[in-house]
Steps between C-alpha positions, in 0.01 A plus 500: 500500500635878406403808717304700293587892573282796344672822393553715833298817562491755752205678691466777739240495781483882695300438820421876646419392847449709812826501653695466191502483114760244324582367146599140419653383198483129451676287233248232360675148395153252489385483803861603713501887557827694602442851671752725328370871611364547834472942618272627764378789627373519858267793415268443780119554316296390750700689738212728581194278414351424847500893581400675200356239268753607220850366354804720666576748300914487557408114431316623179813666360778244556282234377445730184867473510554191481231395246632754252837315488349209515260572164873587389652178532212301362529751184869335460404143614187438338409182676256241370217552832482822641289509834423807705301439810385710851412380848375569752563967510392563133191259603372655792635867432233757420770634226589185396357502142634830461891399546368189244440806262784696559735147499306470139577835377859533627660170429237270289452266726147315558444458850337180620296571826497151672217417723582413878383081357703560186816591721464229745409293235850609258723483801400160615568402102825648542562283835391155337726604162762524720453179706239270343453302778429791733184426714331687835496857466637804295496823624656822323568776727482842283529867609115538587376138469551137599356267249389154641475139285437191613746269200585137447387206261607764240233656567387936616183518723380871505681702696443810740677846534517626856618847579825366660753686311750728732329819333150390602618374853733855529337694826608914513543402905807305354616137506310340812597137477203401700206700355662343237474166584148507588409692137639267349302191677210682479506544102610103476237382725251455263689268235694319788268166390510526129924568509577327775828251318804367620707640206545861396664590211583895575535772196570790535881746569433549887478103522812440288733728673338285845638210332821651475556642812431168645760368278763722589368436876566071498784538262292287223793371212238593202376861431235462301147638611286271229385196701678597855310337718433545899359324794193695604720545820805647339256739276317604825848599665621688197157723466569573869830598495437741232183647693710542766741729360537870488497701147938566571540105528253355222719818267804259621348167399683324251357500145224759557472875344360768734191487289428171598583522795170724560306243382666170635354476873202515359528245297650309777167543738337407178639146459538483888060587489476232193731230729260537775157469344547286254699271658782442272773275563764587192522817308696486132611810361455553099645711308251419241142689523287725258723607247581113408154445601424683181770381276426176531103492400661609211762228485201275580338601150783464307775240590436106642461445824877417645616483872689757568836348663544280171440804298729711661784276517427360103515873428795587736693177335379543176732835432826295506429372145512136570268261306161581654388073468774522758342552837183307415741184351680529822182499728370217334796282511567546845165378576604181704775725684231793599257205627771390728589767651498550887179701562549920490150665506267208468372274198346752312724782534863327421403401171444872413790631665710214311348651114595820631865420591521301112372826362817688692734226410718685269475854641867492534590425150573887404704581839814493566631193579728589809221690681224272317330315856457835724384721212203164392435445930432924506306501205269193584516619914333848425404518125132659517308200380124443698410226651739368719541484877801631657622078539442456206725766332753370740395175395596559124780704507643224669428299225681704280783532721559098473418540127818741436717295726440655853566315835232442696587768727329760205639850480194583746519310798348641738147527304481163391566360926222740568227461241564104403467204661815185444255332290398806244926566508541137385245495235620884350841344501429196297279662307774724382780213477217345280478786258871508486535147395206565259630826318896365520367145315329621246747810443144735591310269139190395594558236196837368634258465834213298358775254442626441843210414798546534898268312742478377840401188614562293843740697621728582169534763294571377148650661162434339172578604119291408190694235271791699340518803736717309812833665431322874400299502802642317803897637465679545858326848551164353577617224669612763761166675446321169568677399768498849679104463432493164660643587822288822540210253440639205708474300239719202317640607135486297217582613138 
């Protein structure tokens, strides 16, 4: 079987929200997209919504700004999709079709209006793109709003928008942690039995920059905010150490602007409120919400259905040039190999994870060869391909690592102790010596490798050529490869 890539294509979602207005560019390959432009303005719109009903005027101007250049840079790109879409301020703002005008008239750009369902409904799209297998609860904390959707079964239920954003919950008395507390129970009260989940899956900046001062707090080995997940415990302690601080030490925190930092304790009682009523036991941090929330409808129109780990490592792999049958071939042949392995993530999940390491197998083949196995491990460890877990990014750049030749120490040691178990190490480590054996064989042919076949059985891990191929296939090379296989396996060799 050959991957089958369409020509890549690039769109632009602008989401003008109330606390700030941002551009994406994404690079389309199928069904894999790459974020290449990301700019944001923290113009504050909804700034003054709860007092005077209107969008700030200062907030006004510098998102004005901001969408001028933005109409600019569209003018050069000319992407394939354009979308243009407002929350929760230009909703509820009695001026809000007015800036729609005068965004028409000054820059050309159509603004969408979402309802509060259509922006619960586009974030929790963007959540389950990003992780398909993403079930309990998604919640997308905005400048004015919180948008709440029950997800899982790949399926949306309607959603609700409560007025839970740190502009609606801002009080002129000042920041009153426990006034605050008891708003903010009182407004979830009513939905406590309809939300109630154990997962969340939490949208939104405030949240993310949570997530990463709790992983500068435990020292976590991976900084990556897509898929960082916490105990409700640990999540619970973070929100409260943030409510707990003063405006001098949250301007201190690592990672966080002063402009978030106005915004960030409440969005800490806010997940500390949702903790509490709904009684949540893990919260997940996306980076995926509405703006891939509406890309991908679109993708859903026009390319096949694909899971999103295999296409973004068939994609990633696919730009070193190799034969494209390659990975597929490979993934196939090891069949026997993948079934033995010692279990990682469970029955269903390994076999994905192993077609996504085949589709990676010859990212190296383009690097240079001295500095080959930490530049692949990087690249697999943080490339920005959805839906993965933390493990299992650990999981398959250790793959990779025994692919190129690593030891099993990895180039990363510290992530893979804390984030896999001995048996998930073993099976990533055969699994690469595997696809070494595999590509080194077959000199990276998928025809040289239809003539050679690997299996296990009772204990033994036998290598056998077709009639004729013996002395092209099974030289002294593999018979290192086999037997390096073997023992990672525990298994007898025969060739």
């Amino acid at each position: 079987m050959t991957e089958v890539f369409t020509a890549p294509r690039e769109a632009a979602v602008i989401d003008i929200g109330s606390n700030s207005v941002r551009m994406v560019l994404y690079r389309l390959e199928g069904r894999a997209i790459w974020t290449v432009f990301n700019e944001k303005v923290l113009a504050g719109l909804g700034r003054d919504l709860s007092t005077t009903g209107r969008l700030s005027e200062p907030g006004v101007e510098l998102a004005m700004t901001a969408l001028r250049r933005f109409a600019a840079v569209l003018e050069g790109v000319r992407p394939a999709y354009t979308f243009v879409a407002a929350t929760a301020a230009v909703r509820e703002a009695t001026d809000g079709p007015d800036f729609c005008g005068r965004v028409a008239a000054e820059t050309g750009l159509q603004v969408r209006v979402l309802t509060g369902e259509e922006e619960a409904h586009y974030s929790a799209l963007g959540v389950m793109a990003g992780d398909p297998r993403a079930h309990g609860l998604a919640a997308d904390m905005g400048g004015s709003s919180l948008e709440l959707i029950r997800i899982g079964n790949g399926r949306i239920e309607p959603g609700v928008t409560l007025a839970l954003g740190p502009f609606a919950l801002a009080d002129p008395g000042g920041f009153d942690a426990a006034r605050l507390r008891a708003t903010i129970s009182d407004r979830l009260s009513p939905v406590r039995a309809q939300f109630s989940a154990d997962e969340l899956h939490a949208v939104g900046g405030g949240w993310r920059s949570l997530a990463q001062l709790h992983m500068e707090m435990s020292g976590y080995p991976l900084r990556i905010v897509h898929q960082y997940a916490m105990s409700a415990e640990d999540a619970r302690g973070v929100a409260r150490f943030v409510a707990q601080q003063s405006k001098a030490s949250l301007d201190r925190l690592p990672g966080v602007s002063k402009r978030r930092a106005e915004t960030l304790p409440y969005a800490a009682l806010v997940l500390e409120g949702l903790l509490d009523t709904l009684s949540l036991k893990r919260v997940i941090f996306s980076a995926w919400g509405l703006r891939e929330g509406l890309l991908y409808e679109t993708l859903d129109r026009d390319e096949p259905a694909a899971d999103p780990l295999i296409a973004g490592c068939a994609a990633l792999g696919a730009r070193q040039g190799i034969s494209p049958a390659l990975p597929a071939a490979l993934n196939a042949w090891l069949s026997d190999v993948i079934a033995a392995l010692p279990e990682a993530f469970g029955p269903e999940r390994d076999p994905v994870l192993a077609a996504a390491a085949c589709r990676l197998a010859d990212l190296g083949a383009r690097l240079h060869p001295d500095h080959r196995l930490e530049l692949v491990f990087d690249q697999v460890l943080r490339a920005p391909i959805p839906g993965q877990t933390h493990p299992e990014r650990v999981w398959l750049a250790c793959a990779l690592n025994a692919r190129y030749g690593g030891n099993a120490a990895t180039p990363a040691p510290e992530a893979a102790d804390r984030l896999l178990s001995d048996e998930a190490r073993k099976s990533a480590r055969a699994l690469g010596l595997a696809m070494r054996l595999g590509c080194d064989l077959s000199g990276r042919s998928p025809q040289l490798l239809a003539n050679a076949s690997i299996t296990v059985t009772r204990g033994q891990l036998k290598l056998t050529a077709s009639d004729g191929y013996a002395d092209v296939l099974l030289g002294e090379q593999t018979r290192r490869r086999a037997k390096a296989l073997a023992e990672a396996m525990g298994l007898k060799l025969d060739i």
